[in-house]
N, C-alpha and C positions, 0 to 999 in steps of 0.2 A: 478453469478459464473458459470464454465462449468461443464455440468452435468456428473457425473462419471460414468451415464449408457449413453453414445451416441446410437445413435440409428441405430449403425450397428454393437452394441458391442455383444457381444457372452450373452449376457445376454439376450434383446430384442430377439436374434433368438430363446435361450431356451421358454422364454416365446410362443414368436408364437407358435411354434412345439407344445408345452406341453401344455398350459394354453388355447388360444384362440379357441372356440367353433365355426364352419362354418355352421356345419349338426348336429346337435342332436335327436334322437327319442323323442316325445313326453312323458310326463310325461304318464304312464300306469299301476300306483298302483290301485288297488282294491279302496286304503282308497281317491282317486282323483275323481274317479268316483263318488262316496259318498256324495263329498261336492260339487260337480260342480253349485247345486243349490245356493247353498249360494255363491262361489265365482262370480257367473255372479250377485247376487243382489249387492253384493260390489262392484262389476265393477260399475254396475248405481248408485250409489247412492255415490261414490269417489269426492272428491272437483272436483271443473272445471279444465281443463286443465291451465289456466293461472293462477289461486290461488297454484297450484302445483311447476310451475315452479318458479313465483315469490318465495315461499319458499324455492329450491331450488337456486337459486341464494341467495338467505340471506346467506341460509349456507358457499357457494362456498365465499361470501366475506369475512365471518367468520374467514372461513379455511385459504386460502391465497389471500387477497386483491390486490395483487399485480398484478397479473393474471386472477382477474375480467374479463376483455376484451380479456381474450386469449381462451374463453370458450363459447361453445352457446349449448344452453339445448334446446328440441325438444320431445315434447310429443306424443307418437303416441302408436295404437291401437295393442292389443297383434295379428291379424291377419298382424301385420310388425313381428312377431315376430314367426311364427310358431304356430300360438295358445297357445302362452307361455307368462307369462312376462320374458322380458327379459330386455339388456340395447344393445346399439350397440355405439361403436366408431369408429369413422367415422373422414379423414382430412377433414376441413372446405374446400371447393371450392376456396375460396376466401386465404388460407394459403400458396399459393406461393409468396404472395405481401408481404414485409417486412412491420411490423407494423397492421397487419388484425388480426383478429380472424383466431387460427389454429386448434382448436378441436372442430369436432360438437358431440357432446352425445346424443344420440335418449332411449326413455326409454319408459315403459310403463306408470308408477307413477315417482313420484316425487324422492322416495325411489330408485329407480330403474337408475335415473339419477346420485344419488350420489354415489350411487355405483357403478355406471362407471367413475365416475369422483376420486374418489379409488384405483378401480383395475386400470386406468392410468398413476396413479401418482404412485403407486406403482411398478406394471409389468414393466412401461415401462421411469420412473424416478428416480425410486430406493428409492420412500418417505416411510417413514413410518408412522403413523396414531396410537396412543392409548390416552390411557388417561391421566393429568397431573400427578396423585403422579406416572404413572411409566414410566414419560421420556416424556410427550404430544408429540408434532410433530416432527418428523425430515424432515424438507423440504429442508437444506442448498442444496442436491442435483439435486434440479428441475433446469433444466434451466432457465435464466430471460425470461421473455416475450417476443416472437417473437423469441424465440431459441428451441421452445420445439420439442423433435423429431416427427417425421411423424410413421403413424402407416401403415401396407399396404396399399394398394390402393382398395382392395375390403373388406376395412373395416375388423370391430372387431362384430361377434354377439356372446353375451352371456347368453344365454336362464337360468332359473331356472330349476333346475331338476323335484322340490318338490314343489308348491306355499308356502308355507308359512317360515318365519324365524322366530321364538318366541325369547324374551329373559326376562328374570325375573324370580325370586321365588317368593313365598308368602310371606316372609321371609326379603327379601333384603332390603322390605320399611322399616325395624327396624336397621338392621345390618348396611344397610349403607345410607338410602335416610331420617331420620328419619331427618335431620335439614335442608336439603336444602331448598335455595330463588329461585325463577325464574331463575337467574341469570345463578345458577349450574345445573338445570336444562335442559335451553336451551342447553349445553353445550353438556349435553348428551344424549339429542336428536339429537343433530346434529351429535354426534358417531352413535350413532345407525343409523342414515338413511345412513351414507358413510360405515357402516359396513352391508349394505343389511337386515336391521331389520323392519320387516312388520308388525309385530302379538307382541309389546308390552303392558306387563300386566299394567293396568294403576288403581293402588288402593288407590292412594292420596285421601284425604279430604274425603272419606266415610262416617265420622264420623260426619259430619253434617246433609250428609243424613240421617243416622239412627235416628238421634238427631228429625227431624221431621216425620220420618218412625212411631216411637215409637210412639211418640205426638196423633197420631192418631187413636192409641192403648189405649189412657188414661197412657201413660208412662209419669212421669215430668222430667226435665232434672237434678233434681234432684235425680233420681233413678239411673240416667245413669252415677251419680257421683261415684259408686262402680261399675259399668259394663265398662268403655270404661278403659283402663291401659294409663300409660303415653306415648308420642312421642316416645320412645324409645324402647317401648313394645308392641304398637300395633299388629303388625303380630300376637301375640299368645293370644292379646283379642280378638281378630280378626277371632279365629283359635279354639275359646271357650278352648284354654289350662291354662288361669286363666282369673282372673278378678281385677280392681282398682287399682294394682300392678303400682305404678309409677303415678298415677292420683290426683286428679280429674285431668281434661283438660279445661282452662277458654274458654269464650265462644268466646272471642279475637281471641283464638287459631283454634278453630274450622272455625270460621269465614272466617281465613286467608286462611288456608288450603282447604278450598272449590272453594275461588279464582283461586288461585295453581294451582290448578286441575283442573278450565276450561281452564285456559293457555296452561297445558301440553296438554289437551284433542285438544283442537283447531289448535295448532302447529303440532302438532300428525297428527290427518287429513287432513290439508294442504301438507303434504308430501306424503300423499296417505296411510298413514298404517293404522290399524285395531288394537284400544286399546281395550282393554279386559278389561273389569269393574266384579264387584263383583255382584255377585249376597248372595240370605238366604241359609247359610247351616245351620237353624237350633238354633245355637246359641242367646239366650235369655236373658233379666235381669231378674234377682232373682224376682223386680216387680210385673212380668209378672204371678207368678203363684198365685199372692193374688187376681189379677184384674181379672184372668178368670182361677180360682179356678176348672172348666172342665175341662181343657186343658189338655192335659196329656205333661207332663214336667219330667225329670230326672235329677237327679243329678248326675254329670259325676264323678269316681274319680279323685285324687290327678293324675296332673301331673308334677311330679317332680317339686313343685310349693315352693316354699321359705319354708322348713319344714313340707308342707302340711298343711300350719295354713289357718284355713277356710277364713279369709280377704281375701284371694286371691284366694284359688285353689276352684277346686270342682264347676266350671261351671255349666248354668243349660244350656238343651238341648231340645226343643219341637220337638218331634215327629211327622216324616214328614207323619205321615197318618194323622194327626189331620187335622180338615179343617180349622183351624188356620194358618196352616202351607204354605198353599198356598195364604191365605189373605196377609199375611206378604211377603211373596216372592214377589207378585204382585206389591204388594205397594212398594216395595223395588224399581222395574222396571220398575213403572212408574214414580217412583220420580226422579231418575237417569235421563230419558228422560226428564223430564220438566223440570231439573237444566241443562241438557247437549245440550238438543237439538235434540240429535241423537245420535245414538249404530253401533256399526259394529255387532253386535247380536251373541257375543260370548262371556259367560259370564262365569269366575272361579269360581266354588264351592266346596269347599272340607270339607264335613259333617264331616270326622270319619278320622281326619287326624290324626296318633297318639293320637287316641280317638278309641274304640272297640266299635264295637254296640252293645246294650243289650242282644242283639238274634241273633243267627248264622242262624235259619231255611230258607233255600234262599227264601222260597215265600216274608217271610216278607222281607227280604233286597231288594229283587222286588219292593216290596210296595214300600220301601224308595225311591229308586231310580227314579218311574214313579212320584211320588211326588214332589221331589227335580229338578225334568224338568219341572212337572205342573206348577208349582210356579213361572219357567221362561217365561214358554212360553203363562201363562195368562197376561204378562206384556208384553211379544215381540213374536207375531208369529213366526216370523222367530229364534227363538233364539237357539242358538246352548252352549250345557254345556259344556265348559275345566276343567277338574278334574286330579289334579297330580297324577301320579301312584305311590307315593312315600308311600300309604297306602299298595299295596301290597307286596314291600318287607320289609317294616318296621313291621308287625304286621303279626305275624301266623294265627291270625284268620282268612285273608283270602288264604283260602282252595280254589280249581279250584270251590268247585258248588256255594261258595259264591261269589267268583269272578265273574263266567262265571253269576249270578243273575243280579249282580248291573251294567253288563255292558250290558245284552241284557234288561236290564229294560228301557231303554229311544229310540226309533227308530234310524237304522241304518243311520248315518250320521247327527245325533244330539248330540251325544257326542265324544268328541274326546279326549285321552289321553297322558298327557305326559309321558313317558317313563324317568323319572328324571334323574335318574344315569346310561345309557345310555352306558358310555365310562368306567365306571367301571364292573356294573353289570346289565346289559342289559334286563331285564324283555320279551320282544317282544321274544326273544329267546326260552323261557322255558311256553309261553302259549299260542300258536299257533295264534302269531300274533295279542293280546290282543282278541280273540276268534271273530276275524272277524273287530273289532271299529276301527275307522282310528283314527292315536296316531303320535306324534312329536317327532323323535330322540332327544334327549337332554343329555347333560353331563352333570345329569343323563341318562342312557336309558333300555329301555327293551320296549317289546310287548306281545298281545293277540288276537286269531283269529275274535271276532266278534265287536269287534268298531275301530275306526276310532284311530290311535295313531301318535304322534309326538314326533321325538327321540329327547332327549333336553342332555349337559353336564351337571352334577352338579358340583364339580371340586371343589370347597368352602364348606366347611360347616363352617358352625357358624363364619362366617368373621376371620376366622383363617389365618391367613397369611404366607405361608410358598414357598418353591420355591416346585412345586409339579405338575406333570401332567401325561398325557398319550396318544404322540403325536401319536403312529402310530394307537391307538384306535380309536380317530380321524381323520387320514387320512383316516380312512376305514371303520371304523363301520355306519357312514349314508350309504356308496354304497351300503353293503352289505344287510342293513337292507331295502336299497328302492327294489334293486335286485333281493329281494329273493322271491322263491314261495310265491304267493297269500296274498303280502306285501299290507299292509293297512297303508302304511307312509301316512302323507301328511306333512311333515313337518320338520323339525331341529332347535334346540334351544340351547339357553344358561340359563340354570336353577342356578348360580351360587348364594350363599345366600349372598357372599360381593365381591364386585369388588374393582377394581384397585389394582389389583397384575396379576403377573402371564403374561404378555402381549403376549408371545410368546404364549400361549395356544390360545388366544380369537382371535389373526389375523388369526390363522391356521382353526377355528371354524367359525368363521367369511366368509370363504374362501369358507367351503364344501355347504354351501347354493346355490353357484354357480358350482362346482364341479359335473360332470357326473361320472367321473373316480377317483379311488383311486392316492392318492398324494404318491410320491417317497420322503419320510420326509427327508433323508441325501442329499437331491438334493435342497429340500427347504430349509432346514435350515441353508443350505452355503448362500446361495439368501436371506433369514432372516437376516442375519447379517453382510451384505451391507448394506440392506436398514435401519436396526436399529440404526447403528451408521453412514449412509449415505457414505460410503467406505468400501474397501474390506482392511484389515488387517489380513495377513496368522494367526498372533499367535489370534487371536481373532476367525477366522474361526473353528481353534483347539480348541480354548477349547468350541465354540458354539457344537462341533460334538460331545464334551466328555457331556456336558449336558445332549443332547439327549437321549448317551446310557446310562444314569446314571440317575439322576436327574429326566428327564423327560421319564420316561422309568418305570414306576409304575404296572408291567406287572403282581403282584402275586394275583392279586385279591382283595386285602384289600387298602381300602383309608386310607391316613392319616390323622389324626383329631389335630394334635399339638399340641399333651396332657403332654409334658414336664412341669417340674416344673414351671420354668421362668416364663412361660407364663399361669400359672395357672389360675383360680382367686385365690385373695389374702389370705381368709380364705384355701385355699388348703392344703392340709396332705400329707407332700410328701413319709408318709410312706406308702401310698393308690396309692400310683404311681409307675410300674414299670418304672424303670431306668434302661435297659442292660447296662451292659459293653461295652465299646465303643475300638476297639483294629486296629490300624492296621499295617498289618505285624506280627502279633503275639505281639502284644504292644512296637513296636518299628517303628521310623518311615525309612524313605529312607537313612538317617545319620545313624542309627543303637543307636538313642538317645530315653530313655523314653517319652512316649506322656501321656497326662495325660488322667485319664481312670475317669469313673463315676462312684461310688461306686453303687451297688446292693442296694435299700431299701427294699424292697419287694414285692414279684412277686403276680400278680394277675392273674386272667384266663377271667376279663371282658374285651375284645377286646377296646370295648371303653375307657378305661384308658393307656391303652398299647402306648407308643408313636411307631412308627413302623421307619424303618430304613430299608431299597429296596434296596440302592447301595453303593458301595464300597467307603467310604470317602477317600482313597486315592487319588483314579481319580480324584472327585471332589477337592480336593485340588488343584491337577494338574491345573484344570482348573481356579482355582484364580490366580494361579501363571501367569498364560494364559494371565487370565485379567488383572491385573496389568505391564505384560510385554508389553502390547498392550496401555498403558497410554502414552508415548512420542509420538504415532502418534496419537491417539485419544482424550487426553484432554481438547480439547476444543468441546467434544460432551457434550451437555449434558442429553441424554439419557447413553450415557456410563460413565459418574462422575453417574450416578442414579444407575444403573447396580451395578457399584463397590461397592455403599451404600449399596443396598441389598443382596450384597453376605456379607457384612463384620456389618452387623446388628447383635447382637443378637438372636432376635429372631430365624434366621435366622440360625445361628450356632445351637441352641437348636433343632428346626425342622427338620436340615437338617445335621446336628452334624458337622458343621463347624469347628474342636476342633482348629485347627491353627489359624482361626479367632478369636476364643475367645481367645487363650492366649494371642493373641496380645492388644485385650481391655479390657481384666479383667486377671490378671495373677492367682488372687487367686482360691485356689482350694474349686471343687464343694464338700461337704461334706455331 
């Protein structure tokens, strides 16, 4: 069919103007300098140039087959590129002959290719790209083969600002990767490399490593029948916040999952990215303290563990000055290498994640921390530690002098921090740039002046599903945070703990990876929803704009956690739940008719329980009306039949107080 963005259409000019990079400065944070070591060993030691690309075309057939042959990939050296990785689009030479190859894509990695082959179908096709539960592809806009438009004549170059993109929580392997086959897997690897993701956390199948880590210790796998929790709990046995909880795990399973893992691991680096494996925070079997009775071992308290009944809660914790403590990390890193092969030498550890240490005195939290690298770097010289910063705004314990210990405890540009919540509550901000550490923007974010950080979104908690963001935090909080005096970014991320929601948030995040300049969000998100439902529909443009300022417009400082009844768990006390009154117009709506209101249970003052409510549900309303009015030209999208679904979901209403949705599917009143 013909494409609805031609390529002299006012859409393609906005793009050139705005989006396409010709000249950029060099990347020139503090926290780049830092890691330079370790990005030139990645640079050598990255697949071959032809293992890259061939994986690179897997995906490109994946994505749309149809246009296999309209596309030629081209690996070359970040000295094409400024000293930068970058991707460049370029017309094929040969693309004025009808029937040829029209697009040639130049990249550094493999990752770098598909993300030009993204930003094309999108800037300058009008495609869109997310994930299946929310709409998978809209490509009906591409032109066929041999129709696709021309991009200038001196080319498209798109440098990275920052090297690295991360995306993961520790988290997310529970909340949502906790059953996937290869199959779904692959699927979302191949998002990830068209969404510019370099630096994925890769924590599948560990648990077989540990399985013969232990063995080695005189642990039986017997023992490890109360320490490992089930498939669906690992992150938090994982994370020493209980134990057996969900378990034992047959050995079938473990097995499998080991497999798994060298799949994703192998596919991973065929595309050129850098997975992040696990390294020892510490966390131990109960075992462990009869076999070596020396050891010094604590038992952590209750976290919030099923009643606090000891089956589960009350992990034990080895102490990383023990010299135990570095046998087991070692062994932990070399065992990884001789099941995997090979490391990108950047490994996640998070001792005291929603865990307090014993002792606040920073020498000793120094201690911990030169330890908790010992341990790495007796297994990988080169290894460098990612540790989420979500310990320091979650736990008052840490104080600046305990802070400023555990971050100058490991050599500058060997540890580098995620800044989590990022787009809500920024950390990098309020500790002078994680106190020097280069750190990863991420939604989460925040910084500190002496290590290395990378700002990341969190944007998810607890796979809570709601319609919920904060777009212009996002268009702007990486620039500002790469920008600023004596900035130690190296990086930007997506820290989300459950995906497939939300798709407008993760293209827009997806986007700043590439981004030098903050985004004009009411200028994108007209352009957003063309290419979502693959045409432009005025009534749909409107209520995409009422979104923005509403919905997605989460400006007061507080996330939402989806703490209404509905969606409670099932034992929940809805007398333990605040429920505001819900009013609007003064409890009337635009008819001048009663709308129905949610009775008061009773109020509490723990934030966490609170469901919270940012914008005006009347607009929002507006804006279904929007969407529905927009169904006779849109219909047969179906990203927008998906859209419609999730405004008119339940949950959906509860989270985001839908009340006109809900009468419409449940009339009965809430009591």
């Amino acid at each position: 069919m013909a494409s609805s963005f031609p390529a002299n259409s006012a859409f393609v000019f906005f793009i050139v103007l705005s989006l396409c990079i010709f000249s950029v400065a060099q990347s020139s944070t503090i926290g780049v300098n830092y890691i330079s070591r370790l990005l030139e060993i990645q640079d050598r030691e990255r697949a071959p140039p032809s293992v890259q690309l061939a994986a690179a075309r897997g995906v490109l057939n994946r994505l749309i087959p149809s246009h296999s042959s309209s596309f030629v990939f081209r690996i070359v050296s970040k000295e094409h590129c400024g000293g930068e990785s970058c991707f460049i689009i370029s017309n094929h030479p040969s693309s004025s002959k009808r029937g040829t190859t029209e697009i040639l894509i130049s990249g550094v990695t493999g990752v770098e290719l598909l993300a030009g082959l993204h930003w094309y179908l999108k800037h300058w096709c009008g495609a869109h790209i997310s994930w299946n539960k929310t709409g998978g592809v809209q490509l009906s806009s591409v032109p066929k083969s041999g129709s696709l438009p021309h991009v200038q004549d001196s080319g498209i170059l798109i440098q990275r600002p920052i090297p690295w993109n991360y995306y993961q929580n520790a988290v997310t392997s529970s909340y949502t990767f906790a059953w996937w086959d290869w199959e779904r897997w692959e699927k979302e690897i191949d998002w990830m490399a068209l969404q510019g993701i370099n630096l994925p956390l890769a924590f599948t199948g560990q648990e077989a490593i540990w399985q013969k880590v232990f063995q080695k210790f005189n642990i039986s796998s017997s023992d490890l029948n109360d320490f490992f929790g089930g498939p669906a709990f690992l992150a938090w046995s994982r994370m020493g916040n209980l134990h057996g909880w969900g378990g034992p795990l047959p050995q079938s399973w473990l097995d499998q999952q080991l497999i798994l893992q060298k799949k994703i691991l192998a596919r991973m680096h065929e595309l050129g990215m850098t997975p992040v494996l696990p390294a020892f925070s510490g966390n131990v079997p109960a075992a462990l303290k009869y076999i070596h009775p020396s050891a010094r071992i604590t038992q952590l308290a209750n976290w919030f563990t099923v009643g606090g009944d000891p089956r589960w809660c009350c992990t034990y914790l080895l102490d990383a000055t023990d010299p135990l403590f570095v046998e087991i990390g070692k062994a932990f890193i070399d065992q990884q290498l001789k099941e995997y092969g090979r490391s990108g030498h950047i490994y996640n550890c998070d001792t005291f994640d929603e865990n307090t240490p014993p002792v606040d005195d920073p020498e000793y939290i120094s201690s911990l921390g030169a330890a908790i690298f010992k341990g790495m770097q007796s297994g990988d010289s080169d290894a460098v530690w990612l540790m989420q910063g979500w310990l320091f705004s979650y736990d008052p314990f840490w104080r600046p002098p305990q802070m400023k210990a555990l971050l100058h405890s490991v050599p500058v540009g060997r540890l580098v921090v995620l800044d989590l919540f990022a787009e809500g509550k920024p950390i990098w901000t309020t500790s002078k740039q994680f106190y020097g550490v280069p750190y990863i923007w991420k939604v989460k974010v925040r910084s500190l002046l002496a290590y290395i950080t990378l700002m990341c979104m969190l944007h998810n908690f607890a796979g809570n599903i709601e319609m919920y963001g904060i777009l212009d935090a996002i268009a702007s909080g990486p620039v500002e945070a790469r920008t600023s005096e004596n900035s130690t970014m190296v990086g930007v991320g997506m820290s989300m703990e459950g995906i497939e929601q939300n798709p407008v948030v993760y293209d827009l995040m997806s986007e700043m990876a590439f981004q030098h300049d903050k985004i004009d969000v009411e200028t994108w998100i007209d352009l957003y929803s063309r290419r979502r439902y693959g045409r432009f529909v005025q009534s749909m443009q409107d209520a995409w704009n009422i979104l923005y300022h509403t919905v997605y417009n989460c400006t007061d400082g507080s996330f939402d956690k989806n703490r209404d009844v509905i969606v409670a768990f099932p034992d929940a006390d809805p007398s333990f739940i605040l429920i505001p009154q819900l009013s609007i117009n003064g409890g009337y709506d635009q008819h001048s008719k009663p709308v129905l209101r949610r009775a008061v249970l009773k109020e509490t003052t723990d934030s966490f329980d609170q469901p919270h409510l940012w914008y005006s549900t009347s607009e929002v309303i507006r804006a279904l009306e929007l969407f529905i009015a927009s169904g006779d030209e849109l219909s047969g999208s179906s990203t927008y039949r998906l859209a419609l679904l999730g405004f008119a979901s339940p949950h959906n209403y509860i989270s985001s107080s839908f009340v006109y949705v809900y009468v419409i599917l449940d009339p009965l009143p809430l009591t």
